[in-house]
N, C-alpha and C positions, 0 to 999 in steps of 0.2 A: 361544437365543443367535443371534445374527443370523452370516449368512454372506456376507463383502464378495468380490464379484468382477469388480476395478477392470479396466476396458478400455482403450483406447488412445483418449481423446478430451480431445481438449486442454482445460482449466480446468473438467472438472466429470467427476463417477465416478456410474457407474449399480449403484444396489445392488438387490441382489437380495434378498429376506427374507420367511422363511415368514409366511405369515397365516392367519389362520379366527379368522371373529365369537365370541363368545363365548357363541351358539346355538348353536354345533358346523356349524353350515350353509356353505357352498362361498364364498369371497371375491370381492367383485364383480371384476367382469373389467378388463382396461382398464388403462391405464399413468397412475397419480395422479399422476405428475410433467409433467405437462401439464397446467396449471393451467386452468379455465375463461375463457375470454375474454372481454372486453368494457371498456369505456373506466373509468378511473380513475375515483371518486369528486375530486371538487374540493373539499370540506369536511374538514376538520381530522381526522386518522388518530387514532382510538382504540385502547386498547389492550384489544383482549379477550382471558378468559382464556386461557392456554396450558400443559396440562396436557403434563406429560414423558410425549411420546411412545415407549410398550415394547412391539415388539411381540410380539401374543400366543404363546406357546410352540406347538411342532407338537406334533398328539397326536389319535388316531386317530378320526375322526367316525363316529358309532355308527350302521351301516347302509349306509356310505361307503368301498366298498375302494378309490377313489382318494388316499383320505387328503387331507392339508391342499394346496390350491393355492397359489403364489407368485403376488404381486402383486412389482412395480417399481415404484420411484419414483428421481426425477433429484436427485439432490445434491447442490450446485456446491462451487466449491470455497470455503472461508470468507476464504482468504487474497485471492481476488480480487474476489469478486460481482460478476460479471459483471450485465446489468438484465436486467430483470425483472417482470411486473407489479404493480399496487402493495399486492395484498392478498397478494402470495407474496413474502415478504422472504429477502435470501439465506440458503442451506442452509437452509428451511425446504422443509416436502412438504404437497402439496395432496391433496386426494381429488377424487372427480368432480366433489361434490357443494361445490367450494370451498372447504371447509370447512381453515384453515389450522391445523397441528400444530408445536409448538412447536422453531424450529432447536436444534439441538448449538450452534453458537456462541455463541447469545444463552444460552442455560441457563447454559454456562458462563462469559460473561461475567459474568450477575448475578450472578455466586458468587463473583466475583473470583479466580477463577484465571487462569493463568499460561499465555497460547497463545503456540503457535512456530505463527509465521506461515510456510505452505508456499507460496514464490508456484510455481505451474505455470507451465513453461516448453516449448518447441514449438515448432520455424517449422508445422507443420501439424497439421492433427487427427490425423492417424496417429502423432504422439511427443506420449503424453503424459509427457514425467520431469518431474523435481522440483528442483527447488534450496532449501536451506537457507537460513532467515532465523534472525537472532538471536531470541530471547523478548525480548515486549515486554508488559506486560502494560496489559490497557485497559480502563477501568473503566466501566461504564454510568450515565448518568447518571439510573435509576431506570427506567419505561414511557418506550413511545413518548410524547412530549412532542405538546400539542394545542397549535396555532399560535392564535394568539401566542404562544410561550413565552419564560420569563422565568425565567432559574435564574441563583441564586449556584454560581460554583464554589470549588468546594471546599479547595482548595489556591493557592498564588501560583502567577502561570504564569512560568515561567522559562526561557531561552535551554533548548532540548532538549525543550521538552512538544509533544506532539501532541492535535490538537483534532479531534475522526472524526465527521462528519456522516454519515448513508446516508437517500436519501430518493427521492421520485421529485416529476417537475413534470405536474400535471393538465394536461390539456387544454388548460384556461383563464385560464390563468396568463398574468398581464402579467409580474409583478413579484414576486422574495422580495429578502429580506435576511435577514444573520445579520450580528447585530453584536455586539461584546468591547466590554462596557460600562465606565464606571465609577460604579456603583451600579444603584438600579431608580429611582428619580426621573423623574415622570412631568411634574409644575410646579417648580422649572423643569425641564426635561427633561434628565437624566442627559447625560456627556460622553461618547462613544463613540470611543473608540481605532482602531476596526476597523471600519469601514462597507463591507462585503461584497455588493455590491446586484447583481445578474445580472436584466435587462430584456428581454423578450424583441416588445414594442411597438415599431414603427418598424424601427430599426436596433437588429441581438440585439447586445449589448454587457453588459459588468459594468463596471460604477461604484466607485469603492472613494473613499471620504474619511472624513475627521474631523470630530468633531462637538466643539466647545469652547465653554462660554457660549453655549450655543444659538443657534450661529453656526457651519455649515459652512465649511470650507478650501476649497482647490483641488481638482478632480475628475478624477483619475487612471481613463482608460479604456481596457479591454481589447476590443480589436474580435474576437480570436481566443475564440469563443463554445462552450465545451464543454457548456452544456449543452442539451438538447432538449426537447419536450411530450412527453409522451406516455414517457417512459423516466427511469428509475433512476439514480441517483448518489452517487458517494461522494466529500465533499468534506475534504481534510487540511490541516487547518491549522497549518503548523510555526512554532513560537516563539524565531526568533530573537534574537543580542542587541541586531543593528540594525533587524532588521526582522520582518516576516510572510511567510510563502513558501506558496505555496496551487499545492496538485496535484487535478486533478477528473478522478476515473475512473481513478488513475494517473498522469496527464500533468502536466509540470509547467504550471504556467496563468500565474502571476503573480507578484511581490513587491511590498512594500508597507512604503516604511520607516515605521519608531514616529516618530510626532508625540507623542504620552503617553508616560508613563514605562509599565515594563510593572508598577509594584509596586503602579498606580493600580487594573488593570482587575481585576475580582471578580466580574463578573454576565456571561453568553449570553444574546442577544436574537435571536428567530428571529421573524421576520413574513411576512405577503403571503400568494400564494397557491402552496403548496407540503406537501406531506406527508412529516413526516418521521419515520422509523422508528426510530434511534437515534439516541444521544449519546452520543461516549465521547471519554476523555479518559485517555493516556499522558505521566503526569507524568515532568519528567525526574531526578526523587531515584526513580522505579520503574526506570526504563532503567538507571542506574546500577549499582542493587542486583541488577537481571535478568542484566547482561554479566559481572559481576566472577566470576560462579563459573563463565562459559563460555569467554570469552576471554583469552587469553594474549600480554603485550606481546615484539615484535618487541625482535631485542638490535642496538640503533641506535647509531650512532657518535655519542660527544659533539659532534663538530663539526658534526653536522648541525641539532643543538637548540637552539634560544634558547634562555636562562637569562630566562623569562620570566613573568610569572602564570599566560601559559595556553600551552600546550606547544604550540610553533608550529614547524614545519619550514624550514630554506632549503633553497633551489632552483639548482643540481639537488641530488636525496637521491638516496645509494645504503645499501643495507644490503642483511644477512645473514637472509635467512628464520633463525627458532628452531629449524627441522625443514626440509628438505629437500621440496619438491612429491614430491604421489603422488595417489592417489585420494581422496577423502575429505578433504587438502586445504582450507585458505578461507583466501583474503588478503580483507581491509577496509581500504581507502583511502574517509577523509573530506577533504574539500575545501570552500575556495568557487572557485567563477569568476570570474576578473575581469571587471571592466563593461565592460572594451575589449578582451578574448581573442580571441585569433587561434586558438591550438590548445593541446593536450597531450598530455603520451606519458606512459602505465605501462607497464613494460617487468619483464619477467619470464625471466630468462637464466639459462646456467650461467655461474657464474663461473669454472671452470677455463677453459672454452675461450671465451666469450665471445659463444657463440652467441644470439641472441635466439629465446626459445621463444613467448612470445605477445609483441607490442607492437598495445599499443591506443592508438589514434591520435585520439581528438574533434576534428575541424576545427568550431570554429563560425561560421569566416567561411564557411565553403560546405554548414555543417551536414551532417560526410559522417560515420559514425565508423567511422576507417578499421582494418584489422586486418592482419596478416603476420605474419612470423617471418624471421631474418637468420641463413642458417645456411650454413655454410661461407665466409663474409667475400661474400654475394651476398644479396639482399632477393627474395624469392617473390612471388606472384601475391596485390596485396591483396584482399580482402573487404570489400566496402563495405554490402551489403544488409542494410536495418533496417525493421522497418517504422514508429517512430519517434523520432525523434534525441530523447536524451533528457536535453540541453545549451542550457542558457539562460547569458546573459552574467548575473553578480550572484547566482546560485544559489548556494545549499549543494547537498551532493550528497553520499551513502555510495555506493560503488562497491562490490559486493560480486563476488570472482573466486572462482568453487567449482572446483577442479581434480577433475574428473572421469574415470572409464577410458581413454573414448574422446574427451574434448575438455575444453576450459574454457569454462564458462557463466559470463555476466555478467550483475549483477540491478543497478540503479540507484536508490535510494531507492525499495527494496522490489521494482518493477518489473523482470521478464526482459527484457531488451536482447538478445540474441545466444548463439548458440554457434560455437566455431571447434576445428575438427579439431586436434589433434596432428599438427604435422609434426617436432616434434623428439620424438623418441618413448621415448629416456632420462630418464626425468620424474624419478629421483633423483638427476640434476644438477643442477635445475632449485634452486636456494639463494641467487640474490639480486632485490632486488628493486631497480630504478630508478625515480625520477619526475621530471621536469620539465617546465615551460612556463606559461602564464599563468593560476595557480590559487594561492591560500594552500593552504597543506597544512595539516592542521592534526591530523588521526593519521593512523598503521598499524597495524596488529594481523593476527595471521594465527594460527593454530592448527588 
């Protein structure tokens, strides 16, 4: 039975676990989580076998009073993957000799179970904690896919699905694309809703258009270029009702309104030069059925709620936490941003005395995100330090606040943004919740 003894290093844990060959003979020496080096292959990623890695039981080598040795190998963590080389895919362990062992996360995806994404959070390597993500569950879309690939997916994608590439760029790579087809239609060539094209010849830029009647639109370009040669990537693609919203590595990158209907696109089109390791794909009839047995709705005053199809908030909202802050703790604010936002404030107070305990501040005309607390009718010394603002005009956005012992940590569509001390240090006053400024609201939830 393996013995875990996690350290203090930000987004990845070093295990420790007995080994000996199954010679009875002494395990090679050497730390296997240092993958061997050397430049990516440029041809199409295959999938070879990956048998569930168990390792072997300790037990006494005959002739051997040192008994069995410990090997280490590096883990990272599944909720982040961090890059990587491109024959060691995240949470996966290498041996000296290369040779790659099947990750915990993939295993369990292809089984389709149900992960709670841990994102690691830390202004330094010396703090590694943790914050809480909802379950989401993500389904793989078979082996690593060989480029060109061409898959139906499986269900309608609808406003809430998530689309999870992880791959890495060779060397030699000019050009990929992933495109949200409609059909596989080669004469005349299929209409593509989603043309996702990242160029890395000339000027590094991504290209995004539509393809209708085999006839490209206008060419929507992103100069702000996330990705690079030579390293790993994980690209998200959310399914909005107006548009596509694409985060790479975490960051937000782009949006891209729908020219197609979305009930059109049925096929993933992946091309060029690029290797990619999975496919996954978080429908949103899973997200739904995932929260409903974890989350608990906020008791919101009628007057703050349209009477509408889809439960929209006015501005300013105040309400009553269902429970009181403490540790353990989580408010979930969803939003979009306006196209022309100045700022916004979530405010986290007692309502007896009216102190503000946390207020978070997004400026995106100066891109600051600001932080303080208002206590005894006077404003404290703000906190502005991030190391990336995690606010676009026209974004959706989940804000997640984890009330913690000693502070509240804030995670942004999945991503850790910040932590901020407790300065009002009665945290079971802490029972209402504010928002306003230039955002649709569109939930709350806390539990």
């Amino acid at each position: 039975m393996c013995n875990t003894r996690e350290k203090k290093m930000a987004f990845q844990t070093v295990l420790e676990i007995p080994f000996q060959q199954a010679t009875g003979g002494p395990s090679p020496r050497g730390r296997a989580g240092r993958p061997a080096g050397g430049a990516a292959s440029s041809g199409p990623a295959t999938s070879p076998a990956e048998p569930p890695a168990r390792p072997a039981r300790r037990r006494k080598a005959d002739g051997d009073a040192r008994g069995a040795r410990t090997r280490k190998w590096r883990r990272t963590d599944s909720s982040r993957f961090p890059f990587s080389p491109a024959h060691a895919r995240p949470g996966t362990r290498t041996t000296r000799r290369g040779r790659r062992t099947a990750s915990y996360a993939e295993r369990d995806a292809s089984a389709g179970v149900s992960l709670r994404a841990v994102a690691a959070v830390g202004s330094s390597a010396e703090e590694g904690m943790r914050c809480f993500w909802p379950r989401v569950r993500v389904r793989r879309a078979g082996p690593a896919p060989i480029i060109p690939y061409v898959g139906t997916i499986s269900e309608q994608l609808e406003p809430g699905t998530l689309i999870v590439l992880r791959g890495h760029v060779p060397s030699d790579s000019d050009r990929f694309q992933v495109d949200l087809q409609c059909g596989s239609s080669v004469k005349p060539r299929a209409d593509a809703a989603f043309h996702f094209n990242p160029r890395f010849r000339r000027a590094n830029c991504i290209v995004c258009n539509t393809l209708k009647n085999e006839k490209w639109g206008r060419e929507e370009i992103t100069y702000d270029m996330p990705f690079s040669k030579e390293k790993s990537f994980e690209i998200v693609i959310m399914v909005l009702k107006d548009k596509f919203q694409v985060a790479v590595n975490g960051k937000h990158t782009l949006i891209y309104a729908h020219r197609i209907s979305l009930e059109k696109i049925d096929t993933l089109g992946i091309y060029g030069k690029v290797i990619i390791h999975s496919v996954g794909f978080s429908f949103s009839s899973d997200l739904r059925s995932s929260q409903a047995s974890t989350l608990e709705w906020t008791k919101i005053s009628e007057e703050n709620v349209q009477k509408s199809g889809m439960s929209q908030f006015t501005l300013p909202f105040v309400a009553r936490l269902n429970s009181s802050m403490g540790p353990g703790r989580t408010v979930v604010v969803k939003g979009e941003v306006n196209t022309n936002a100045k700022g916004f404030a979530v405010d986290l107070l007692s309502g007896k005395s009216r102190d503000i305990a946390l207020h978070l501040n997004p400026r995106l005309n100066v891109k600051a995100f600001v932080r303080n607390s208002f206590l005894q009718e006077s404003w404290g010394e703000e906190e502005r330090n991030i190391t990336c603002f995690p606010f676009s005009p026209g974004m959706y956005f989940e804000m997640i606040i984890y009330c913690d012992v000693r502070e509240f940590k804030v995670a942004v569509n999945g991503v850790h943004s910040l932590e901020y001390r407790h300065r009002f240090k009665d945290l079971s006053h802490i029972d209402t919740l504010e928002i306003d400024g230039d955002i649709h609201l569109l939930e709350v939830r806390s539990w």
